[in-house]
BAMIKE-249240 format. One line per 3 residues: number of its first residue (from 0); for each residue x, y, z of C-alpha. Coordinates in steps of 0.05 Angstrom, whole numbers, plus 5000, padded with zeros to 4 digits. Layout:
NUM	X:Y:Z; ...
This chain:
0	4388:7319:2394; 4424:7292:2340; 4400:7250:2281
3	4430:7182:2266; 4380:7149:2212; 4398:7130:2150
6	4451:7184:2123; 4420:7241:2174; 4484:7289:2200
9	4454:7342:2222; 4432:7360:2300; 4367:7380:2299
12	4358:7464:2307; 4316:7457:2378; 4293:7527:2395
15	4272:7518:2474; 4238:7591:2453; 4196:7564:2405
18	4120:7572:2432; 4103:7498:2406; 4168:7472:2450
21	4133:7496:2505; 4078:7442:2497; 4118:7378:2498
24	4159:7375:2438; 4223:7392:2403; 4208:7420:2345
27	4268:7456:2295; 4248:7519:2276; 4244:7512:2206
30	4196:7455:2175; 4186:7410:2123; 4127:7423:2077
33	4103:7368:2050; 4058:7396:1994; 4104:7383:1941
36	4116:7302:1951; 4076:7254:1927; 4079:7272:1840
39	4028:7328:1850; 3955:7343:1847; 3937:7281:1795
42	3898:7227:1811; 3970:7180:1776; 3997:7127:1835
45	4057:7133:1858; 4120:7109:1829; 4196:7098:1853
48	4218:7152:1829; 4166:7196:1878; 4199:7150:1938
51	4272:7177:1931; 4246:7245:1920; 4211:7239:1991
54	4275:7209:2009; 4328:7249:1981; 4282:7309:2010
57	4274:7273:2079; 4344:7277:2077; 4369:7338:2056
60	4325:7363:2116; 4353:7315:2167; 4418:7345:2155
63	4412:7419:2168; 4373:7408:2228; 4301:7403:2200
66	4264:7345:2244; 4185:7375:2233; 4146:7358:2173
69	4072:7392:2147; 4027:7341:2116; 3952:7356:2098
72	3903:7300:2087; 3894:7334:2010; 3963:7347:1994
75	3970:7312:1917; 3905:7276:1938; 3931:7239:1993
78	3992:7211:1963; 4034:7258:1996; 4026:7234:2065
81	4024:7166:2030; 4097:7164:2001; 4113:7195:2059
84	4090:7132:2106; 4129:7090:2054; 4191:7129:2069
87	4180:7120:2138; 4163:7033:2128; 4235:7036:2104
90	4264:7072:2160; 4249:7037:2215; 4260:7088:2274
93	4260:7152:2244; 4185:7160:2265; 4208:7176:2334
96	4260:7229:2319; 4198:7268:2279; 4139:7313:2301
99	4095:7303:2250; 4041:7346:2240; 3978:7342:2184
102	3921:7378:2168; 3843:7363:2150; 3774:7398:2140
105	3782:7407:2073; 3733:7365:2020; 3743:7373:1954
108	3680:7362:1912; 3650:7286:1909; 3611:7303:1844
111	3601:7335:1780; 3555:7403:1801; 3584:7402:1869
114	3637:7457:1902; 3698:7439:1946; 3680:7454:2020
117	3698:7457:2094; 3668:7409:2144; 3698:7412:2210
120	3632:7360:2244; 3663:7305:2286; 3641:7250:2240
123	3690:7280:2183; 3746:7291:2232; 3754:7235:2267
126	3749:7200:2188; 3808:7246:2170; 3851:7218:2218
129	3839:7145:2217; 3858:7161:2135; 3918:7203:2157
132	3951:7155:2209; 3932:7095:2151; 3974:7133:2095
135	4029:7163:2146; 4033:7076:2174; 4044:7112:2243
138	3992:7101:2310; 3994:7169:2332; 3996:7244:2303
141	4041:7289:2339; 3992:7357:2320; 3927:7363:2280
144	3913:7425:2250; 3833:7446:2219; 3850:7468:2150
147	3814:7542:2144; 3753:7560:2184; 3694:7527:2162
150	3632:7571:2174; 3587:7516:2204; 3635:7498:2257
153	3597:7473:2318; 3652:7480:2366; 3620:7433:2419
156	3631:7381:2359; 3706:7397:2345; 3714:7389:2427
159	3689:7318:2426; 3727:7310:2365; 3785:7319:2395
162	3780:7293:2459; 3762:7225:2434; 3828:7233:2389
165	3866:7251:2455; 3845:7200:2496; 3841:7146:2444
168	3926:7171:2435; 3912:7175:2355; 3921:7252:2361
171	3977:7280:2416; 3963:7367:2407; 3924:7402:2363
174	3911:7466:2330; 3887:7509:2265; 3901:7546:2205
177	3878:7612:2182; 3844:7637:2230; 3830:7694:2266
180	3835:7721:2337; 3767:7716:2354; 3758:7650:2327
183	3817:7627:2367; 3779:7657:2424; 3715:7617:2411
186	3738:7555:2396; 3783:7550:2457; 3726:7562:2496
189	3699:7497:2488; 3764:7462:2487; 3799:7429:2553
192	3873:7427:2509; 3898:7493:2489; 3911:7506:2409
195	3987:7505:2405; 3986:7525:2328; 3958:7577:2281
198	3980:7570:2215; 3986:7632:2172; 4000:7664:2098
201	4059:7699:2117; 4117:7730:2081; 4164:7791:2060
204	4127:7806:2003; 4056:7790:2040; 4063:7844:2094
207	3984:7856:2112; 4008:7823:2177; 4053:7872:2189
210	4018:7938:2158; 3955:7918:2205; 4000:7934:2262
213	4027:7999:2240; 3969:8032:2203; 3935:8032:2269
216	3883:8096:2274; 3901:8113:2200; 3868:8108:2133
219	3910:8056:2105; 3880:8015:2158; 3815:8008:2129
222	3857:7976:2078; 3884:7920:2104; 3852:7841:2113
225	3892:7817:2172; 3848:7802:2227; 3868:7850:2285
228	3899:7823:2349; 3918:7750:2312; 3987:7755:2325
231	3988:7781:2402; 3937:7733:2419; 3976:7677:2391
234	4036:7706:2427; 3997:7715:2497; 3971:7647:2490
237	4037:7619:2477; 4003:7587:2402; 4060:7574:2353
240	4046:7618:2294; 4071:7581:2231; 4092:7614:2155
243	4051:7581:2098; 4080:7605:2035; 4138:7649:2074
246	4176:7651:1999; 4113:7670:1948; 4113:7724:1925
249	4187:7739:1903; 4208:7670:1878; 4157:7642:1839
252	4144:7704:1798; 4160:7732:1735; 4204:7795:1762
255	4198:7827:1686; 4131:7832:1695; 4128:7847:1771
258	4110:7919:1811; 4168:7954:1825; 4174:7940:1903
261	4172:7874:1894; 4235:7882:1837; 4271:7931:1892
264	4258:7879:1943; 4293:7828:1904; 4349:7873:1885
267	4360:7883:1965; 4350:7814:1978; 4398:7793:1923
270	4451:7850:1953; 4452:7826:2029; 4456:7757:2006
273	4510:7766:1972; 4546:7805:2030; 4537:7748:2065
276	4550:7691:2037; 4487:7653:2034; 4421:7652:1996
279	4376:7694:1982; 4318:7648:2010; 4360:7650:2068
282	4348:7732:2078; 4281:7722:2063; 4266:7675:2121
285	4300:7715:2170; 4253:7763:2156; 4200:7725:2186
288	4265:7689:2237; 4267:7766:2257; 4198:7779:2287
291	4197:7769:2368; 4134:7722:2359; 4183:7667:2342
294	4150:7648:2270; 4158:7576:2248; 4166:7582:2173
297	4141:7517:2125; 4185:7515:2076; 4149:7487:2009
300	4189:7463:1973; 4213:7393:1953; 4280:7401:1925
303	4340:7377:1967; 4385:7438:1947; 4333:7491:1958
306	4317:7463:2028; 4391:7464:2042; 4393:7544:2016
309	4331:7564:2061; 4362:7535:2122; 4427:7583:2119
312	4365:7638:2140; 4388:7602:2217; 4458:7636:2206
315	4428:7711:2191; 4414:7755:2245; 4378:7821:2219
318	4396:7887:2251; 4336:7928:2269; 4359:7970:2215
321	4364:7915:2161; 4294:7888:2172; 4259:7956:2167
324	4296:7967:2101; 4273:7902:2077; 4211:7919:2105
327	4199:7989:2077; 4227:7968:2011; 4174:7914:2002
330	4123:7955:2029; 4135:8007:1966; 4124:8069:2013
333	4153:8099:2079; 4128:8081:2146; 4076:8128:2167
């Protein structure tokens, strides 16, 4: 698949592996975060100068092979997925080399004395999308995600939801974030599509996905806030687990002031970067590349050159050996 719009290069990093490929789509395995577009979490309207960021970012994607974008309904208040649909007015036909996937379930708080909330109810979903496809200009939404578990879910609700989304063709697949096994389990019950996502904090330096597996019958165990039996459950139900965040936690901090496994990670990360040739994001997302569930990373980040630097993780290929020392070194202590 190769990508002819508007200064795209690149052929598009299909992954026939992928979980998520396996329900209809073709879908690189890297995506576009969209968090970061749109000037930000202020209530200022957009300018021309936020277009040919969402542009310039659109693009740097397009050409290493990056055709899958994240929106939310939230993200910078909505003007996110707004700039974003203005990209696309400009571009006619780019749409249809895209799967384009946003979020909702989220409300922030209407009024002074009130707290941000969930509400997955039917009435408030099938709002969310009519807003969503509005700001994206597009008729139909490739996935739909629910944006953290809201504690008042009625599932039976979320099923009609989503049916009416199917059939109406405003909503193709859907899926979640942040959630759990068993609440995977539940809400499936009551669904006639299966969940084809499961969007997840995950990272090298955010490893209680990892240490839930090993510290099995063990103290540390009791320890860790991973929901047991997420990830095989996503990987027996062929769900696409996806990497919010997959760089936080060794880029964005303040390394003087950091623990000392996350300084010896970035040593080691620095070090095999360098004996390669390529980034250092890069050897951080093959981490994640690494794992046999097939991990999706979102990359978040808006700027062209740092997309271009995560997507050289596609030419590493960790050794058993290398991952468990990147592993073990972020950890800060042996494997049990």
């Amino acid at each position: 698949m190769k990508d002819t719009e508007n200064g795209g290069a690149g052929f598009i990093a299909i992954d026939a592996k992928l979980p998520l490929n396996r329900h209809g789509f073709e879908a690189s395995r890297l995506v576009l975060g969209c968090m970061g577009f749109g000037g930000g979490w202020t209530r200022d309207p957009l300018t021309a100068e936020h277009l040919k960021q969402m542009h310039e970012g659109m693009d740097a994607a397009l050409s290493v092979g990056i055709n899958m974008v994240d929106h939310a309904n939230i993200y910078a208040f909505g003007k996110a997925e707004q700039v974003f649909g203005q990209m696309l007015k400009e571009r006619p036909g780019l749409r249809d080399q895209l799967v384009i996937q946003s979020k909702c379930g989220i409300r922030w708080a209407e009024r002074e004395g009130e707290s941000n909330r969930f509400d997955f109810s039917k009435s408030h979903i099938l709002e969310s999308v009519d807003g969503i496809l509005s700001r994206l200009g597009i008729e139909s939404l490739d996935i739909l995600l629910l944006h953290r578990p809201d504690p008042l879910i009625e599932p039976e609700e979320v099923a009609e939801a989503f049916e009416a989304l199917r059939s109406s063709g405003k909503v193709k697949r859907f899926g979640v974030s942040n959630m759990s096994a068993g609440q995977m389990r539940y809400l499936q019950a009551f669904l006639d599509e299966p969940i084809v996502a499961n969007q997840l904090e995950l990272s090298l330096t955010k490893l209680d996905w990892l240490d839930s597996q090993v510290h099995v019958n063990q103290e540390a165990g009791k320890l860790s806030s991973f929901p047991d039996g997420t990830l095989e459950y996503c990987r027996l139900n062929h769900v696409q687990i996806q990497a919010w965040s997959p760089l936080r936690g060794l880029f964005n901090v303040d390394l003087g002031q950091a623990e000392p496994r996350v300084r010896a990670t970035d040593e080691l990360v620095g070090s095999m970067a360098e004996e390669r040739g390529v980034s250092k994001e890069a050897i951080a997302l093959s981490f994640l590349l690494r794992h046999p569930a097939r991990i999706q990373p979102v990359l978040g980040t808006s700027r062209p050159e740092r997309i271009r630097a995560c997507a050289e993780a596609m030419q590493v290929e960790l050794s058993r050996e290398e991952w468990y020392k990147l592993y073990v070194t972020s950890r800060g202590r042996p494997m049990p």
